[in-house]
N, C-alpha and C positions, 0 to 999 in steps of 0.2 A: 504494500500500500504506500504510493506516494502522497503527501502533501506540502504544501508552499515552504511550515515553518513547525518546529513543535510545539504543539501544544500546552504541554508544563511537563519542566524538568522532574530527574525524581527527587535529588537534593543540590539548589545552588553551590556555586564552587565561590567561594569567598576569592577577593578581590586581592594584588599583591603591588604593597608601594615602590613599584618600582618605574621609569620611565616606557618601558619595554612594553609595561601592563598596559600604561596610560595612552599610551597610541593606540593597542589594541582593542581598549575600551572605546577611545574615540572614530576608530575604522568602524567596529560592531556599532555605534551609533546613527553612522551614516548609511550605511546598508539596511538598519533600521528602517530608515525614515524613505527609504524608496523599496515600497513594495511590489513596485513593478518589475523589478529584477527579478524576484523570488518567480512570477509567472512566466516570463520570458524559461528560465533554468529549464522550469516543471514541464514545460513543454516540448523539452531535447528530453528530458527523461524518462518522456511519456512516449515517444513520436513511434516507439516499434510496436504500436498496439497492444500495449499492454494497461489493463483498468488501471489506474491511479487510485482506486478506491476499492481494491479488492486485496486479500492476500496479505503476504508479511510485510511488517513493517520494515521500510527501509530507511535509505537516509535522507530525510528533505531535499527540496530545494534549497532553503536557507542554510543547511548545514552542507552543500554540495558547493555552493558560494565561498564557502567561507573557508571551506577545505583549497581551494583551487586558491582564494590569496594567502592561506598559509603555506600550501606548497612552494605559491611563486616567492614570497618573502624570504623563507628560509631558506632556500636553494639547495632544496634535500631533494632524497631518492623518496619515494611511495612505500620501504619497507623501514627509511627512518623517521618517517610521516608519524606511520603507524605509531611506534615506538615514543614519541614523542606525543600525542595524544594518550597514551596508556600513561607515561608517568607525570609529565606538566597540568597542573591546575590551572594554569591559564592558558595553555592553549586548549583546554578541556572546555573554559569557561566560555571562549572565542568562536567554539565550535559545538556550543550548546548543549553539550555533554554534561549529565550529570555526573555525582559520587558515584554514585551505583552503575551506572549507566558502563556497556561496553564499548571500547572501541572500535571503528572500524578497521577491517583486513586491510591488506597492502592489496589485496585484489578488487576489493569492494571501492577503493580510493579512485583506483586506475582507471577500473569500468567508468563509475561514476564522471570521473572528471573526462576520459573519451568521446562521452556522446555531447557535450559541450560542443556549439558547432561555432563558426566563427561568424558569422549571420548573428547570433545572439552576443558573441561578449560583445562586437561592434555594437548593439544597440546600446549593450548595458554600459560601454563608454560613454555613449551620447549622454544617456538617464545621468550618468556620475556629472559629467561637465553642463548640464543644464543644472541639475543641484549647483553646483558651487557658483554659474552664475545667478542662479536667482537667490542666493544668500549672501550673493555680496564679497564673494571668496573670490572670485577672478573679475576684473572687470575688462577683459579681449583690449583696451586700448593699443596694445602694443603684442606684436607675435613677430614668431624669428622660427624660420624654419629652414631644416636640413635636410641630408638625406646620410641613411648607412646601410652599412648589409649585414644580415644575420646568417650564417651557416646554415647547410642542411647536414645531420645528421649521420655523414659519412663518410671515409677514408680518401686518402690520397686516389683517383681515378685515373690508376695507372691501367693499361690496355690488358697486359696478364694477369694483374690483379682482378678485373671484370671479365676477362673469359673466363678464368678459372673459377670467378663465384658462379656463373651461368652455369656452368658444368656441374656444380657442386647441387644450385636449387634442382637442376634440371631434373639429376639423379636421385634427387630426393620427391620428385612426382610421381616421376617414374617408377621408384620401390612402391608407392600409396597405388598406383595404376595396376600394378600384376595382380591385385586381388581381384578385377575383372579381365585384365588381356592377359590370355595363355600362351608367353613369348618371355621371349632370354632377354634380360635388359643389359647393355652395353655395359663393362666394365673395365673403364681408363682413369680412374680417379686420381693412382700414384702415380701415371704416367703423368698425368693433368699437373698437379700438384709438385711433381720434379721441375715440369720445365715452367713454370709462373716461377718457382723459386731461383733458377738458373738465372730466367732472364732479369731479377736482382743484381747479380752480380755486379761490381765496381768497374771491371774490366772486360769485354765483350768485342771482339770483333765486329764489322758489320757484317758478314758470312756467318758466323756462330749464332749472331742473331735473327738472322730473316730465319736461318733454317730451323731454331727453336721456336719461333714464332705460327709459321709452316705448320709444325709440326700439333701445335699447339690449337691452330686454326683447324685443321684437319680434326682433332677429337671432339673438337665442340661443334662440329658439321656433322657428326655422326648420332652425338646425342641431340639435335634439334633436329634430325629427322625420325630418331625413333620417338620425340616428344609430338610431332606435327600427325605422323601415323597413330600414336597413343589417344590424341585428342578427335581423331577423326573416327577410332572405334568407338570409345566411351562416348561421342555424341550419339550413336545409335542404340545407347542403352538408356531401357526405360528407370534410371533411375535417377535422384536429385543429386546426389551426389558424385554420383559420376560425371553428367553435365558439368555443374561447380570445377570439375576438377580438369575438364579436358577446356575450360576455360581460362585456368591457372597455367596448363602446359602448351597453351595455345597463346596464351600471354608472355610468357617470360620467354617460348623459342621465337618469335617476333623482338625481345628485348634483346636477344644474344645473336639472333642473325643483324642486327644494329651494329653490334659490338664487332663481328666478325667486317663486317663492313667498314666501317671507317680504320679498325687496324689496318686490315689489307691498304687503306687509301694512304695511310699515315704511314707503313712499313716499308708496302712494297713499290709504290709509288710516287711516296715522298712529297704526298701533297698537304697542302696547310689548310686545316678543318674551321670554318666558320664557327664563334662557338654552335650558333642557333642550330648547328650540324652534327653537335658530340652528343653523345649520352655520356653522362660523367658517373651515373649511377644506376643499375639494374634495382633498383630497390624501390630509389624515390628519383623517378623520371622525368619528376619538375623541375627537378634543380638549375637553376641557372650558373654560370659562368662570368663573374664578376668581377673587371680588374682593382685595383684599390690601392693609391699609393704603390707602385711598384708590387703589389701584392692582389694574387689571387686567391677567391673566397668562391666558393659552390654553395651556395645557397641563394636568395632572394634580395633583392633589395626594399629598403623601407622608406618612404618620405613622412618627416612627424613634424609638428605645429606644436612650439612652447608660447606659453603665456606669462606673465611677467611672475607669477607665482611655481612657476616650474610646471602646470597643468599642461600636458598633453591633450591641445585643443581639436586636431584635425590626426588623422593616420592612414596609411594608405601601404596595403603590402602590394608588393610591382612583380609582373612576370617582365622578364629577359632585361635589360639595361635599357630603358628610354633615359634620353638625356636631360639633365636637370631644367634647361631651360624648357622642356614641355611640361612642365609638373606646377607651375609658379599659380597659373591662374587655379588650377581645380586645390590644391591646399590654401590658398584664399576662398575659394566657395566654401571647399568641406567645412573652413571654421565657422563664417556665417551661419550652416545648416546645421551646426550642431549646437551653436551657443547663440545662436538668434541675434549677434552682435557684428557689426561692421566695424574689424579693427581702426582703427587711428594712422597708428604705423607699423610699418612690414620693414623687415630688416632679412635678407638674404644673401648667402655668397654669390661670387659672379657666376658661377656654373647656371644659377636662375636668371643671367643678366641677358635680359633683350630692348631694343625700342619697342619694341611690340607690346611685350611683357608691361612694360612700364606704363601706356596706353591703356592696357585691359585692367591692371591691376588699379588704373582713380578709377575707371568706368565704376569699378565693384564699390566705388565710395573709399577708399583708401584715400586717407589726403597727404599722408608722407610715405614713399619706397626709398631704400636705398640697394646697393646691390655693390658696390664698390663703386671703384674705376674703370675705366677703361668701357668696350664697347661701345664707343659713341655717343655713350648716353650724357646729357645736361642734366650732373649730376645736385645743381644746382634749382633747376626747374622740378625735378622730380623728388627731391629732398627739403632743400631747402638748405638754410647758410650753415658752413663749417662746422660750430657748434653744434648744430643738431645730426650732422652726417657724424662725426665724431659720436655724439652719444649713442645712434643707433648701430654702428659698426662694435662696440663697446658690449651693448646690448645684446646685439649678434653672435658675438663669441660667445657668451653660456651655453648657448645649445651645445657647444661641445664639449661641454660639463655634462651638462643634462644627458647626455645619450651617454657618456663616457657612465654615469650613475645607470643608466639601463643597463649595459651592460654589464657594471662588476656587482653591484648590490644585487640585482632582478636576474641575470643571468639570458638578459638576450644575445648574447656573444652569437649563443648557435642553439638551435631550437634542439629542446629534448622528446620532442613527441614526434614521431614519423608519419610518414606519408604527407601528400599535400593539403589535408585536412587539416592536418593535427600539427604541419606547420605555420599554418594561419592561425589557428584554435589557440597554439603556444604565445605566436608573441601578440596576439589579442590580448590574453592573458596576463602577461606581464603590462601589459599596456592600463589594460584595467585594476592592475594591483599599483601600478604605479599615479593614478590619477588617485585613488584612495588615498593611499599613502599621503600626496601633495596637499589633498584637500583639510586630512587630517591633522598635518600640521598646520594650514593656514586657519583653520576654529580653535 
């Protein structure tokens, strides 16, 4: 049985003076006072047809909330969650738990916080940053917005390192398959696993290497034809799970003939892969390819809107790399649509800098942009005198405070939930524990 919030504890957990409590109590305050969060949750938790009003009791809404910004606060694992609700009275107290009362599993956490989609914490961002402007906690005159990238979830996307994982899931369908296809299933895995580790080596020939390569190209050809054959028997079987599963081997040998693909382009042919052309990842196939400072990241990029209170006004997670100067006008809307306010002044770096930009950006009512130097721009006409270019360039550089706090306090460096769901879902999540957090301090 689901509902919004519990009803009545079995015994209050007394209160602890310490500063730690005192923001906790203050977060619990404001999650209080908007109970529309609590219906938005109940609705991911309900949405697999299952009655909300029938059955065992489980964990609220309210207590699903409140789990998910203790997770993101702490920067723990789901089996130190647990651990930490069983012996802490105040985070017992935070997440509604009585004396008596038990704690939830490290799998009861997981599920839970899972079906959180990122459709809902986006809303429940909005709900947060509407609270704080209608109590007077933010008032939008001023916003500074950047952009970063957050990791996905996976290792260095080296070419033998991703056939060899291909080869590994491949083999592992395939063993769940023979319980309906009466057939020998290929067995190369320590050949597989020899030569992904060779071609490691510090020193290689380029000969030792195509033919290791070859070689290696060749086994995972074998196992994505008996995965394509596998998936084209089991669709003709009357059964649900076999379907499911010639779905899965119909999936990943499409991921690994990818794979085999651009090796061969990148080995034997010596051509230079766009990224929008790699798969960097057979797992999580969203990934984008992101340079950064001399530095590449595989994950997603993020554009966020701070407020002069550190609020997280506007957010937007991005597929593939658009350039910053296409981002300037719609993180100006987002903050209007979410906080009903038409900033003052906009302070961005030149990466946002256009004459365009700076035309569209009064259109929206903005009466001061600044964006640096340079581009053309009359930086005079669209700012105004020295002093005030100065104060909002001034201004401008906290955002990279402010993200610099995302990432090490909240832990958006790189998202801990997989797939491209549960990469949106995560740093939503942080997103939402972070406007808390801000609002918390600013009451």
């Amino acid at each position: 049985m689901r509902t919004t919030h519990r009803r009545q504890l079995s015994l209050p957990v007394p209160s602890v003076p310490h500063k730690h409590a005192r923001l906790l109590a203050s977060m619990a305050a404001i999650l209080d006072a908007m109970p529309e969060l609590e219906e938005q949750v109940l609705s991911d938790l309900t949405s697999d047809g299952v009655r909300s009003d029938f059955g065992r009791d489980g964990l609220s809404a309210q207590q699903v909330l409140r789990l998910m910004v203790l997770y993101t606060m702490l920067r723990t694992t789901f089996e130190q969650l647990e651990f930490h609700l069983a012996d802490s009275p105040t985070y017992r107290a935070f997440c509604l738990l009585g004396l008596t009362d038990p704690p939830p599993k490290r799998a009861s956490i997981a599920g839970n916080l899972a079906k959180l989609r990122p459709a809902t914490l986006q809303a429940l961002h909005v709900y947060v940053v509407r609270y704080a402007v209608e109590h007077k906690l933010e008032t939008v005159s001023a916003v500074r917005t950047d952009t970063t990238t957050v990791a996905a979830p996976i290792r260095a996307p080296l070419d033998s390192a991703l056939l060899s994982d291909s080869v590994r899931v491949l083999t592992r369908l395939l063993e769940r398959a023979q319980k309906w296809i009466p057939t020998q299933m290929p067995n190369h895995r320590r050949r597989v696993s020899h030569r992904s580790t060779s071609l490691r080596a510090p020193k290689l020939s380029k000969e030792e290497r195509e033919t290791l390569y070859a070689d290696l190209i060749d086994d995972t050809k074998i196992y994505v034809e008996a995965a394509l054959f596998s998936a084209t028997y089991l669709e003709g079987i009357d059964d649900p799970k076999a379907y499911l599963l010639s779905i899965e081997l119909r999936t990943h040998a499409e991921r690994a003939l990818c794979v085999v693909d651009q090796t061969e382009r990148r080995i034997f042919d010596e051509e230079k892969l766009a990224p929008s052309q790699k798969l960097v990842s057979i797992f999580e196939p969203h990934t984008d390819i992101l340079c950064k400072r001399n530095s590449v990241v595989y994950g997603h990029k993020v554009c966020l809107s701070f407020g002069k209170t550190g609020l997280v006004l506007a957010a937007e997670v991005l597929r593939g790399n658009p350039a910053d100067s296409t981002l300037t006008t719609d993180a100006i809307e987002q903050v209007q649509s979410n906080s009903g306010k038409t900033p003052h002044d906009v302070a961005m770096d030149k990466g946002f800098a256009s004459k365009k930009n700076v035309v569209d950006v009064k259109d929206l009512g903005v009466q001061r942009v600044d964006f640096g130097e340079g581009c053309g721009i009359d930086t005079e006409q669209a700012c105004g005198n020295r002093r005030i270019r100065r104060k909002l360039r001034r201004f401008r550089a906290g955002a990279e405070g402010l993200i610099s706090w995302l990432k090490r306090s909240l832990q958006m460096r790189e998202s801990r939930w997989k797939g491209d769901q549960g990469f949106d879902s995560y740093v939503w999540a942080v997103i939402v524990t972070a406007c808390i957090q801000a609002v918390a301090r600013s009451g």
